[in-house]
MARVEXPA-30009 format. One record per residue (C-alpha): x, y, z. Coordinates in steps of 0.1 Angstrom, whole numbers, plus 2048, in hexadecimal, padded with zeros to 3 digits. Example, Ala and Ser with C-alpha at 12.3 -4.5 7.8 and 13.67 -1.06 7.14 Angstrom:
2
+-----+-----+-----+
!  c1 !  c2 !  c3 !
+-----+-----+-----+
! 87B ! 7D3 ! 84E !
! 889 ! 7F5 ! 847 !
+-----+-----+-----+
END
This chain:
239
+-----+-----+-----+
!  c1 !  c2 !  c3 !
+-----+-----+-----+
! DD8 ! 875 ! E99 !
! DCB ! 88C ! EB1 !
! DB9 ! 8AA ! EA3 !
! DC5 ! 8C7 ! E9E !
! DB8 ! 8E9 ! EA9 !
! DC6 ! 90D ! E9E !
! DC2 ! 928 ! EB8 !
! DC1 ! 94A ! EAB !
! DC3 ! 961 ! EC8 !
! DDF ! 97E ! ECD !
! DDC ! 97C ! EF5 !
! DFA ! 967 ! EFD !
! DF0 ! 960 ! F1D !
! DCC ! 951 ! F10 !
! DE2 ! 93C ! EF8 !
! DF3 ! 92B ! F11 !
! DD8 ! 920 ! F22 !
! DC4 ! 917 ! F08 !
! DE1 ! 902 ! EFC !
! DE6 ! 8F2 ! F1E !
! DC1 ! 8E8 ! F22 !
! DBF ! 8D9 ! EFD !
! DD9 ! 8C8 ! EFD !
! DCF ! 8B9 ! F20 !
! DAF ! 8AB ! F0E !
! DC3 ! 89A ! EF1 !
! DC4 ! 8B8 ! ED4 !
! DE0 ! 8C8 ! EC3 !
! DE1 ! 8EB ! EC4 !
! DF1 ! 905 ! EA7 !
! DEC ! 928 ! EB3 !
! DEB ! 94A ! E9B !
! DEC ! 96C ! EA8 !
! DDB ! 97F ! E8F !
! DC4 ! 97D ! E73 !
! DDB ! 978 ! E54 !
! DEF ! 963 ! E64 !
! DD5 ! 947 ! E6B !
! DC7 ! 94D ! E4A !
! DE9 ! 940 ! E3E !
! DEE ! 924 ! E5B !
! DC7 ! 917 ! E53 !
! DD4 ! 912 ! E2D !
! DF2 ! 8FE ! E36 !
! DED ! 8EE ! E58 !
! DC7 ! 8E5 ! E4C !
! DB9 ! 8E5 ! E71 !
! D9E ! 8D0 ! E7C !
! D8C ! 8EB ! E90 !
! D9B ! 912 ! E95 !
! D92 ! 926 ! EB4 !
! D91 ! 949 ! EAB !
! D91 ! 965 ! EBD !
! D7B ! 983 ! EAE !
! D92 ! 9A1 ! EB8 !
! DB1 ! 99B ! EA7 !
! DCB ! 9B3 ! E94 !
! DCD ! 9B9 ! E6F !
! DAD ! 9A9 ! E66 !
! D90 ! 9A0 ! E80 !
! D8A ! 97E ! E89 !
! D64 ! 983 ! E79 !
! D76 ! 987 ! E55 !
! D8E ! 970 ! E5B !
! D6D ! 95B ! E62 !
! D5D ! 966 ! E3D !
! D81 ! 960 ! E2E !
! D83 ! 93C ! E3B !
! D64 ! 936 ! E2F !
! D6A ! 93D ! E0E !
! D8B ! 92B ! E08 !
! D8B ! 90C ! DF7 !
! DA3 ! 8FC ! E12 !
! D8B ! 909 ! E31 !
! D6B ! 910 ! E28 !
! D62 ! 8ED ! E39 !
! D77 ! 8F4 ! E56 !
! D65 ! 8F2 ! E77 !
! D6A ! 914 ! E87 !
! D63 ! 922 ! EAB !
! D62 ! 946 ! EBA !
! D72 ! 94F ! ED7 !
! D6D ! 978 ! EE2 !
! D63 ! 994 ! EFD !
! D44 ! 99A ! EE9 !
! D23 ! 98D ! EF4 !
! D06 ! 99B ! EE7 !
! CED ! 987 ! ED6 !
! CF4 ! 99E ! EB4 !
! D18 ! 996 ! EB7 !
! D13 ! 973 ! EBB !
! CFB ! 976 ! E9A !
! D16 ! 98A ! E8A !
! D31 ! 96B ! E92 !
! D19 ! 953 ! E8B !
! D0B ! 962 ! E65 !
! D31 ! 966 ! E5F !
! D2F ! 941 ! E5E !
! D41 ! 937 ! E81 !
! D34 ! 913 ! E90 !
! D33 ! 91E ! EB0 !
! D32 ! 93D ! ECA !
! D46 ! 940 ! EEA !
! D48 ! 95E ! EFE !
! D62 ! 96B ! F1C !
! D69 ! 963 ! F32 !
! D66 ! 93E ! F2E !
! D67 ! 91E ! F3D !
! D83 ! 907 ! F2F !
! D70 ! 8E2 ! F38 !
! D52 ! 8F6 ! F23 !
! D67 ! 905 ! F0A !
! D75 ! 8DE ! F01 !
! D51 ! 8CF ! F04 !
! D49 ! 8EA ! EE7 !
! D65 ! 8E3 ! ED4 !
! D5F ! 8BD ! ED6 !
! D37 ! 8C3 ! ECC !
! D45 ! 8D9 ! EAC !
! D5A ! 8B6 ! EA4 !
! D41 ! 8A3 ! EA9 !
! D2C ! 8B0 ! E8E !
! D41 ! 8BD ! E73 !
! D5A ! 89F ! E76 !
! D4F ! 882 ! E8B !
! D6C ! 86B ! E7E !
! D82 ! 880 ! E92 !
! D6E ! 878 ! EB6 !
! D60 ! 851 ! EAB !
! D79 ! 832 ! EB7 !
! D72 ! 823 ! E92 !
! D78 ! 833 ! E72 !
! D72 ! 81F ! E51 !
! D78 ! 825 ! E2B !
! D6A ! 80E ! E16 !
! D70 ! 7E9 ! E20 !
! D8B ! 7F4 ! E39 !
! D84 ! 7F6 ! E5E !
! D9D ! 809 ! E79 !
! D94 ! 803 ! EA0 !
! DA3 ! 821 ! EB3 !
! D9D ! 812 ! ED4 !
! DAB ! 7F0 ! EC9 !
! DC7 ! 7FA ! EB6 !
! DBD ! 7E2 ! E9C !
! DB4 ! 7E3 ! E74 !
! DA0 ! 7CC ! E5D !
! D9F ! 7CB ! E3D !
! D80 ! 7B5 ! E26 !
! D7F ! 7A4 ! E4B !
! DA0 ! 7A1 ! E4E !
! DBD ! 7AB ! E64 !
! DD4 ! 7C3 ! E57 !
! DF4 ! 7C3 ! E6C !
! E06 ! 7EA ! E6D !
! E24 ! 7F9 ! E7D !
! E1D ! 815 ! E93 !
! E26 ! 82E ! E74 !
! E0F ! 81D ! E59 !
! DF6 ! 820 ! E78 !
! DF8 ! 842 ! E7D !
! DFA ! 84A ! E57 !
! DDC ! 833 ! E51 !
! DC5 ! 846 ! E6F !
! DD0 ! 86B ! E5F !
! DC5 ! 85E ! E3D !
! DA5 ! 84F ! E4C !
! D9E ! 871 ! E60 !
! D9B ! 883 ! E39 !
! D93 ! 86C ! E20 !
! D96 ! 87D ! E00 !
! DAD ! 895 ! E0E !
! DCF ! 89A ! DF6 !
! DF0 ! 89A ! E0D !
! E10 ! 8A5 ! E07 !
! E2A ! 892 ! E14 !
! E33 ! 8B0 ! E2D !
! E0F ! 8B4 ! E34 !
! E11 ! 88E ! E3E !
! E32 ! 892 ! E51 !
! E26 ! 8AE ! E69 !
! E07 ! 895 ! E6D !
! E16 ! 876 ! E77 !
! E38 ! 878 ! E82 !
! E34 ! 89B ! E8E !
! E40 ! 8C4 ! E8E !
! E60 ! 8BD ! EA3 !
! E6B ! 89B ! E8D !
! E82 ! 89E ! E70 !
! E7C ! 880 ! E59 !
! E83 ! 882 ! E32 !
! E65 ! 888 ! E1E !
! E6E ! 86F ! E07 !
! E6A ! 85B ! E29 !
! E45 ! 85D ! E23 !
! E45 ! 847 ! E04 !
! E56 ! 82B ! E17 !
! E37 ! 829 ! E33 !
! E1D ! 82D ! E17 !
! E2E ! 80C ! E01 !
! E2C ! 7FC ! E21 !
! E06 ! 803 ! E2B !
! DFF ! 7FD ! E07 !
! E0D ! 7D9 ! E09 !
! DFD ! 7D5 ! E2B !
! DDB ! 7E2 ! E1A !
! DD9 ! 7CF ! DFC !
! DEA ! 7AD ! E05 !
! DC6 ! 79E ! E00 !
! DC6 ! 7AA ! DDE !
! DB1 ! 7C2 ! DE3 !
! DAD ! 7E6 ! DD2 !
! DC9 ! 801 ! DD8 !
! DB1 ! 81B ! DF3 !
! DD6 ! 832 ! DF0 !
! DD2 ! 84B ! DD4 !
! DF6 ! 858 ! DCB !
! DF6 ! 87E ! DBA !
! E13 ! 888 ! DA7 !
! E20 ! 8A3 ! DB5 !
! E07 ! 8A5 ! DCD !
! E08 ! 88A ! DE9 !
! DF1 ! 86F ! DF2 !
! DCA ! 869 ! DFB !
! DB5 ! 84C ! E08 !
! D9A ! 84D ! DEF !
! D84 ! 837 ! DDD !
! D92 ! 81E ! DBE !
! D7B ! 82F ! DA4 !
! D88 ! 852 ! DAB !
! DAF ! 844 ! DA3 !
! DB2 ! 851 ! D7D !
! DD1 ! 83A ! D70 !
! DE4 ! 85C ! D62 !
! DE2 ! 869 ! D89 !
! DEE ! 84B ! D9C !
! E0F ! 83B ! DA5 !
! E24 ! 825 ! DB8 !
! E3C ! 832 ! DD0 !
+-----+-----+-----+
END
């Protein structure tokens, strides 16, 4: 899945070309126009990296910065800050207000995505490497391949897809519409219940060397990749 990066910016024409050139390099873009709205978006779109802009309406984009930081949901969330204001104190202010990174305009868009990539590549490196790997499972990006205790596992596109979101956040609780904007997409409409179907079928794909279930199902909840020992009996089910 390609990751995903929330703009919060309330010039529409910068938001159009920021869109244009991310998703030129391979990103998803969601886009906020002030401050309380991408507090709410970061919550429920769960971003891999937000752009935000430091003059913004309702709240400024250096509290919306602190706020981030201190939610649960976000505080991890890589964040970079895009504004007019360029003095070294500012950049101190944006920084201290716990911002990854700086960027001033006007800027250069090849620069702007070098940046963002270098922010990635730090705070979440499964989400730039060709490999990701949980446990004894293995998923070549490049090769379009997956291996299991040195094994092949064979996947439709959808168990694919589903597999390389879940290996992007292991750990991570998703609900099934958390997991339907992921993999199938914004603009699809599949049943959620359709979700269920795709995760029986990764499971079988998973475990038809008999190995440990790596699919943690929460009632109520969703579904994580996440490690045998942390799959209490009274919090896991079969779909």
């Amino acid at each position: 899945m390609k990751p995903l990066v929330l703009v919060v910016e309330d010039e529409t024409a910068l938001v159009t070309l920021l869109r244009y050139n991310l998703e030129r390099e391979g990103f998803r873009v969601a886009s906020a126009q002030d401050g309380e709205e991408a507090l709410v978006m970061a919550a429920e779109e769960r971003p891999d990296l937000i752009l935000l802009d430091w003059m913004l309406p309702l709240t400024s984009g250096l509290e919306v910065c602190r706020r981030l930081r201190r939610q649960q949901e976000t505080r991890d969330t890589p964040i970079l800050m895009l504004t007019a204001r360029g003095e070294e104190a500012d950049k101190v202010r944006g920084l201290d207000s716990g911002a990854d990174d700086y960027v001033t305009k006007p800027f250069s868009p090849a620069e702007l995505i070098a940046r963002i990539r270098a922010v990635l590549r730090r705070s979440q490196p499964q989400l730039t490497s060709e490999t990701l790997s949980f446990e004894d499972l293995m998923m070549d990006l490049a090769a379009h391949r997956v291996r299991r205790n040195n094994r092949d596992v064979h996947l439709g596109p959808t168990e694919f897809r589903l597999l390389r979101h879940l290996l992007q956040h292991p750990g991570r609780v998703f609900s099934r519409e958390q997991l339907l904007d992921a993999v199938w997409g914004h603009d699809v409409y599949v049943e959620p219940r359709t979700v269920d179907v795709h995760i029986r079928r990764l499971r079988k794909a998973l475990n038809s060397g008999e190995e440990s279930d790596l699919i943690r199902t929460v009632r109520a909840a969703g579904y994580a990749l996440d490690h045998p020992a942390n799959q209490p009996a009274e919090q896991t089910e079969t779909p």
